[in-house]
Backbone bond lengths (Angstrom), bond angles and torsions (degrees), N, CA, C in turn:
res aa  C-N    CA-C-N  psi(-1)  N-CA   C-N-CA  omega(-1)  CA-C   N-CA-C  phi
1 X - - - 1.454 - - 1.523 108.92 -
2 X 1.020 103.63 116.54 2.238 111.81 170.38 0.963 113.88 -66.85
3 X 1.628 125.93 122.14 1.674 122.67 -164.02 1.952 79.23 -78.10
4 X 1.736 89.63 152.26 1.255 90.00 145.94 1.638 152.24 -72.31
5 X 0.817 118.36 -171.89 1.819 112.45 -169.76 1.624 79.89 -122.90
6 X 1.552 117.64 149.45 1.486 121.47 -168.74 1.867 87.09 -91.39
7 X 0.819 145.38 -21.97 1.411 141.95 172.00 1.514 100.44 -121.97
8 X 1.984 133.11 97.76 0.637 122.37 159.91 1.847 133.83 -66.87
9 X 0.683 101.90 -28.50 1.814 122.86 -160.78 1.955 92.16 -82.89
10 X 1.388 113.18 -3.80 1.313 116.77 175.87 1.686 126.30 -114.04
11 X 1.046 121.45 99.27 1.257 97.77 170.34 1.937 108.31 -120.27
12 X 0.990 109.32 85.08 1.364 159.89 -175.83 1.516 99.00 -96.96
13 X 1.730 128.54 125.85 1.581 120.86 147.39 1.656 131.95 -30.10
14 X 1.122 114.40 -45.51 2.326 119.97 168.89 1.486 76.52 -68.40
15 X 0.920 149.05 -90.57 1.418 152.72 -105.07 2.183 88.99 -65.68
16 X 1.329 98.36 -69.92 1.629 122.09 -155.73 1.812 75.62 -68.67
17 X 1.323 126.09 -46.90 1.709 102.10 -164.97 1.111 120.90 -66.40
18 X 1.693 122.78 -44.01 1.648 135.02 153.06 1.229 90.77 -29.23
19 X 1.149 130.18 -70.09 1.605 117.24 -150.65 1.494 126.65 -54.67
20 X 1.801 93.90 -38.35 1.211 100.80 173.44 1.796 121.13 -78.77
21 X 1.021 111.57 -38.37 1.005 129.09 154.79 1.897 120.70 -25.38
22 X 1.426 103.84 -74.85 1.381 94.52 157.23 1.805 144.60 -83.60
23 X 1.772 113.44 11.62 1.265 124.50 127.53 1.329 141.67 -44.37
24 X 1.746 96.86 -42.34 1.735 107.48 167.50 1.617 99.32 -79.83
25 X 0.772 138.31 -55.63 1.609 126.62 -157.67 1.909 95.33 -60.28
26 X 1.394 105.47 -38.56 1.817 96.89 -174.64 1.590 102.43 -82.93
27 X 1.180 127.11 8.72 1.466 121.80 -162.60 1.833 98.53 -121.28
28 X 1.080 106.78 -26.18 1.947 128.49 153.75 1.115 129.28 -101.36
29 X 1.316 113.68 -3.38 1.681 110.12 167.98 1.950 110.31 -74.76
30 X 1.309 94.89 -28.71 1.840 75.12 163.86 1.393 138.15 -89.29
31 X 1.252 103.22 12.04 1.408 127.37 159.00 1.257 115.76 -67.61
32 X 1.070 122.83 -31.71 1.558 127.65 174.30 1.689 113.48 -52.91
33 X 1.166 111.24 -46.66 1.385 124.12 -161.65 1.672 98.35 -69.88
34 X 1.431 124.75 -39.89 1.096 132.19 167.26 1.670 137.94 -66.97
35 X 1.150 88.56 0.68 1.819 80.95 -176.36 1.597 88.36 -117.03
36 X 1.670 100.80 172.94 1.644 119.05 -160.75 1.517 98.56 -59.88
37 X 1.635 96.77 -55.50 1.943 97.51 -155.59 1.686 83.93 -129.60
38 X 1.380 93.46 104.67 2.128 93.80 170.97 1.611 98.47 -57.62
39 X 1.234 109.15 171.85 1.485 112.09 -168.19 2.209 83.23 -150.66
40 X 1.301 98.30 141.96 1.523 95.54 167.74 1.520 118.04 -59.33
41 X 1.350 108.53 -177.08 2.104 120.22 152.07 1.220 94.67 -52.58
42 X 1.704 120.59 -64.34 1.890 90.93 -166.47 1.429 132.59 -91.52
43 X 1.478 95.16 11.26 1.426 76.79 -167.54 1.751 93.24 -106.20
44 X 1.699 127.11 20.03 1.521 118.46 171.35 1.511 69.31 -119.66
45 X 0.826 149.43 26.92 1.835 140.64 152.91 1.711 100.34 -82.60
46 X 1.422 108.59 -35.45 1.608 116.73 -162.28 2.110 83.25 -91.01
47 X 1.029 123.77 -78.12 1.339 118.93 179.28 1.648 122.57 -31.30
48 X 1.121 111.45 -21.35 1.777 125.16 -175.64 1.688 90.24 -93.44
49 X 1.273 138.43 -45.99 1.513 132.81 169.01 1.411 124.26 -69.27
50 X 1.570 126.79 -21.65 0.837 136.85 -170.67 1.666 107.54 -95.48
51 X 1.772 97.63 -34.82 1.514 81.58 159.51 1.595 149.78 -77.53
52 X 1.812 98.55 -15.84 1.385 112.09 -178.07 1.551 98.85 -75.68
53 X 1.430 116.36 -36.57 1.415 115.57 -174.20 1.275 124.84 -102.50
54 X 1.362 154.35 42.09 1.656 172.18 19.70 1.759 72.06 148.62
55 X 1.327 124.13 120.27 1.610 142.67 123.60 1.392 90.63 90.23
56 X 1.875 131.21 43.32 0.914 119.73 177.71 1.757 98.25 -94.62
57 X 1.411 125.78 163.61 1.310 132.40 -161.55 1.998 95.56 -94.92
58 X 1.235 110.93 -178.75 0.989 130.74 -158.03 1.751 101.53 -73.62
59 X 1.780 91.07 -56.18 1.703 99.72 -178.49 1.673 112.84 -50.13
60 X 1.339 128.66 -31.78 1.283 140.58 -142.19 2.173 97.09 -103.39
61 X 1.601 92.27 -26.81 1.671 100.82 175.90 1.217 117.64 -94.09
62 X 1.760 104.03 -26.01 1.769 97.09 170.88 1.597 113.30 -80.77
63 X 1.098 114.24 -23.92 1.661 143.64 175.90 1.979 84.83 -36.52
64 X 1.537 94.66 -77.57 1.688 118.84 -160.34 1.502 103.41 -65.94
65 X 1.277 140.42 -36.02 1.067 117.58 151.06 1.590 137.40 -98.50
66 X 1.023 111.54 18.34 1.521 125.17 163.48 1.569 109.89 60.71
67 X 1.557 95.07 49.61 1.628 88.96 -171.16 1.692 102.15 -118.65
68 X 1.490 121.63 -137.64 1.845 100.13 175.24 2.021 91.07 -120.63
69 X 1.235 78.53 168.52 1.572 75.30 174.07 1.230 148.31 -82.22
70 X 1.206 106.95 -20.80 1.399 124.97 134.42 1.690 124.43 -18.83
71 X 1.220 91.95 -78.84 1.313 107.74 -159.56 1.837 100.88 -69.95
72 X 1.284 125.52 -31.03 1.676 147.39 153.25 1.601 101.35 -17.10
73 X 1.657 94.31 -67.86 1.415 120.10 -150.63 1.833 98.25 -68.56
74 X 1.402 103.41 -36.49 1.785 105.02 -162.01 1.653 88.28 -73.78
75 X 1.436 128.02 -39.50 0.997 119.27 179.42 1.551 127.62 -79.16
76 X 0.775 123.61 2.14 1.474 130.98 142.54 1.686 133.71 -83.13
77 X 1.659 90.19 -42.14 1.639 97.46 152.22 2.186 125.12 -52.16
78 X 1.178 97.56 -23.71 1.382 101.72 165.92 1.360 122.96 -95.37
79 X 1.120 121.25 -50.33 1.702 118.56 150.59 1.443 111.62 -26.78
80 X 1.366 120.40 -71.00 1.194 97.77 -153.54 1.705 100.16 -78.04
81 X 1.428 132.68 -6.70 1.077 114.32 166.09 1.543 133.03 -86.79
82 X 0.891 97.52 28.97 1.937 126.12 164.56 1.497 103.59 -126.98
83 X 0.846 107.33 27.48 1.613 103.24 170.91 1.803 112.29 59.13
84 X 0.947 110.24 0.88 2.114 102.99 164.93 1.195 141.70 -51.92
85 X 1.359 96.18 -42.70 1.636 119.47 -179.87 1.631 119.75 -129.89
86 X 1.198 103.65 162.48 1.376 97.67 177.08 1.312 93.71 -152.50
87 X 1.825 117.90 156.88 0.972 124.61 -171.46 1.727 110.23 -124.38
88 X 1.227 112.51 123.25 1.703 120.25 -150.24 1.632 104.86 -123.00
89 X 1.302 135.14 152.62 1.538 116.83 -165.28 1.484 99.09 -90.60
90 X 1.243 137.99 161.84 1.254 140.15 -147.78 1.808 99.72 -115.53
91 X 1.294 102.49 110.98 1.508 118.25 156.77 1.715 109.57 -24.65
92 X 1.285 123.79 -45.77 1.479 113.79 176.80 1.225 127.42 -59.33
93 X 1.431 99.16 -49.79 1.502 116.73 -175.23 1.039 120.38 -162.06
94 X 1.346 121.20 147.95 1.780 128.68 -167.28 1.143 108.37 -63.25
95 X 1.541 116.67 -44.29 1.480 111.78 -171.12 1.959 112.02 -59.82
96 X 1.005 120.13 -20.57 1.377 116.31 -165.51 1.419 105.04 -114.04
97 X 1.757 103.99 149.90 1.658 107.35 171.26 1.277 93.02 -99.90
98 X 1.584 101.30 170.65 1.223 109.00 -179.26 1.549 105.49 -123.59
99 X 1.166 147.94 133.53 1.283 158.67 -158.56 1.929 115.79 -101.99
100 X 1.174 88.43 125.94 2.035 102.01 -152.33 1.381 90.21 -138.86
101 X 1.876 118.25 125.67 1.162 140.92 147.02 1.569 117.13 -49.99
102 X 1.240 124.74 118.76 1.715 112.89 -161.64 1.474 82.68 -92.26
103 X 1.442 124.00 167.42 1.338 140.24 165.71 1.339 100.07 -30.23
104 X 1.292 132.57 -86.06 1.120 130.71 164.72 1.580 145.98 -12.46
105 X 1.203 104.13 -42.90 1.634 113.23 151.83 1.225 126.47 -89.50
106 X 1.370 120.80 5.00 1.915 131.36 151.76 1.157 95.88 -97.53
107 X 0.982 158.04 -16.20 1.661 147.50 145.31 1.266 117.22 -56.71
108 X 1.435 123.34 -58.58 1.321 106.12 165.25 1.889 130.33 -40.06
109 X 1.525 79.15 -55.53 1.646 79.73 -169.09 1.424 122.23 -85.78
110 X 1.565 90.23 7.04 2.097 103.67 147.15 1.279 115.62 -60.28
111 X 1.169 105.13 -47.13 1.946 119.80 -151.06 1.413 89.54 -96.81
112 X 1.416 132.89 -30.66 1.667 110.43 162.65 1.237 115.95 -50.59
113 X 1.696 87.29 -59.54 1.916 88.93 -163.42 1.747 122.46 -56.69
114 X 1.450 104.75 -30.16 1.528 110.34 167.46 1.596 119.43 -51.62
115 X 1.519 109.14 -48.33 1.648 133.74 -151.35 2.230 80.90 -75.20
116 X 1.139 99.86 -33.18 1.604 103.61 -172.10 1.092 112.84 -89.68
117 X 1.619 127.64 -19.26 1.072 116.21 171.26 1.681 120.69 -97.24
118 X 1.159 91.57 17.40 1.792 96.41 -164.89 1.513 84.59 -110.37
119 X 1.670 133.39 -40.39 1.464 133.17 158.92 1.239 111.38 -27.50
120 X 1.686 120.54 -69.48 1.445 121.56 -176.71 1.233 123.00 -84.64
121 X 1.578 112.41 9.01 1.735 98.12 159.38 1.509 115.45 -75.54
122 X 1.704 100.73 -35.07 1.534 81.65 171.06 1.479 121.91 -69.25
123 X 0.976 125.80 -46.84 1.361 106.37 -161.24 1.975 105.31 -70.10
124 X 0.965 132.17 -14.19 1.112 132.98 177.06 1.887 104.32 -75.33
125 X 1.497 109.79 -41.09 1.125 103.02 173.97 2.388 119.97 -54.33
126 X 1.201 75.38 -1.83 1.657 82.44 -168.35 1.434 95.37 -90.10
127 X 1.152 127.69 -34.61 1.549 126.66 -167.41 1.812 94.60 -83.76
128 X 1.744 76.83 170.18 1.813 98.96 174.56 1.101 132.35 -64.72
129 X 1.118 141.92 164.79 1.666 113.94 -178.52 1.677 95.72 -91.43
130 X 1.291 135.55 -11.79 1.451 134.43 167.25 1.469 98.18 -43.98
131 X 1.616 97.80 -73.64 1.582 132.85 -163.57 1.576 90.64 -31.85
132 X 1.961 131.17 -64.50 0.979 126.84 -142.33 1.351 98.22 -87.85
133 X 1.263 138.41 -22.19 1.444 135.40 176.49 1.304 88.87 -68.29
134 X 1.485 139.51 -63.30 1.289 133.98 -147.94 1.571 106.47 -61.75
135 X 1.189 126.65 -41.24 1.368 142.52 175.45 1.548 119.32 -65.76
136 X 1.766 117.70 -34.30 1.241 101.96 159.26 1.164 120.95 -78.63
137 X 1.512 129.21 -31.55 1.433 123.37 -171.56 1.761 102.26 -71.83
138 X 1.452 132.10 7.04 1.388 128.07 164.73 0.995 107.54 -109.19
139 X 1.497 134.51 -3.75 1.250 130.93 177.81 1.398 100.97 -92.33
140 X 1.637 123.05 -21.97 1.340 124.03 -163.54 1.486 100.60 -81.80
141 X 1.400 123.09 -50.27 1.344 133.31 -179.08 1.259 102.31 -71.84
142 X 1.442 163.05 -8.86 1.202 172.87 -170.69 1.845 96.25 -110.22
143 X 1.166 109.69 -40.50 2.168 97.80 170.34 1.703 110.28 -61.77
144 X 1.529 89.13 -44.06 1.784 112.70 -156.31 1.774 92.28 -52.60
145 X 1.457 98.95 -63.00 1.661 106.86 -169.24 1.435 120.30 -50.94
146 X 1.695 105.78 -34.91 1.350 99.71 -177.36 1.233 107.08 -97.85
147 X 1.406 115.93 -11.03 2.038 95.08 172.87 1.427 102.96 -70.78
148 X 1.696 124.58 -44.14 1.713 118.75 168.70 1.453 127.18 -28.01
149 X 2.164 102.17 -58.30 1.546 107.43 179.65 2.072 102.82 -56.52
150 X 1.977 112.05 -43.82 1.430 93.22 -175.11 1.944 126.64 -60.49
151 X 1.754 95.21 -26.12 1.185 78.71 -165.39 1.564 103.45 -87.88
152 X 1.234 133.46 21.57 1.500 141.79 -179.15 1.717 98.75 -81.85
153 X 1.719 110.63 -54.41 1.136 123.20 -157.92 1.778 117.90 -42.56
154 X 0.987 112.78 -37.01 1.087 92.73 -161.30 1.772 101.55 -95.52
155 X 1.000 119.09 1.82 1.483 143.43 160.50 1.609 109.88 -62.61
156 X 1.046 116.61 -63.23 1.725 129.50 157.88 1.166 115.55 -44.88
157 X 1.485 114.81 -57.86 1.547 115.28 172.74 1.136 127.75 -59.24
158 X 1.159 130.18 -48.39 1.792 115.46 154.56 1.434 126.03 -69.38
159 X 1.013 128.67 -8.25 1.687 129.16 156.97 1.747 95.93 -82.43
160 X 1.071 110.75 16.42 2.124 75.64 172.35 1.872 79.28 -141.72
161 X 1.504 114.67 25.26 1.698 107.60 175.79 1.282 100.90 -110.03
């Protein structure tokens, strides 16, 4: 059976990336069932920032994902009550914690990223070896562009406040 494309009548770049896009979410959604403590989209959105940035504070994570702080805070309040995160007082300054992946939440998002990459060997094993060069070098220029559009954003966002 051919999954569908969420806009068939398009094959348009949004059109084919959604598509692929929601292949991976049905091609990793049974990954969920397998790990200790499932974690939502945002809150391994908050664990994927927290790992590039080791003991950054709360203001600096709601900052990076542009969400409210509140809502930042509850999601870290659940992390760390699954053991993901932990919140430690910050070398800069007293007033602030600083936000730390516990062993445990770099284990998880070991055993995702493995459990996901062992998903897309197969299906990559199905393609050409043209096909798979051709597909990383668009996946490569497709990282490049959107880490540019992320790291623009918040540059944009106070010029349009």
């Amino acid at each position: 059976m051919e999954p569908a494309a969420p806009l068939p009548h398009r094959t348009d770049g949004p059109a084919i990336a959604s598509s692929v896009v929601e292949l991976l979410e049905v091609l990793w959604g049974g990954g969920r069932d397998l790990s200790a403590a499932p974690v939502s989209v945002s809150q391994l959105r908050v664990l994927y920032v927290l790992e590039a940035n080791e003991g950054m504070n709360l203001r600096a994570l709601t900052d990076q994902l542009g969400s409210l702080p509140s809502s930042v805070s509850r999601l870290c309040d659940r992390l760390e009550a699954v053991g993901f995160v932990q919140r430690t007082p910050s070398a800069v300054s007293r007033r602030e914690l600083g936000l730390h992946l516990t062993p445990v939440g770099r284990a998880f998002l070991a055993d995702l990223r493995v459990r996901r990459e062992q998903e897309l060997e197969q299906v990559l094993a199905a393609m050409t070896p043209a096909a798979r060069r051709a597909l990383i070098t668009g996946l490569e220029a497709f990282r490049s562009a959107a880490g540019d559009r992320r790291e623009d954003a918040p540059a944009n966002a106070s010029r349009t406040a």
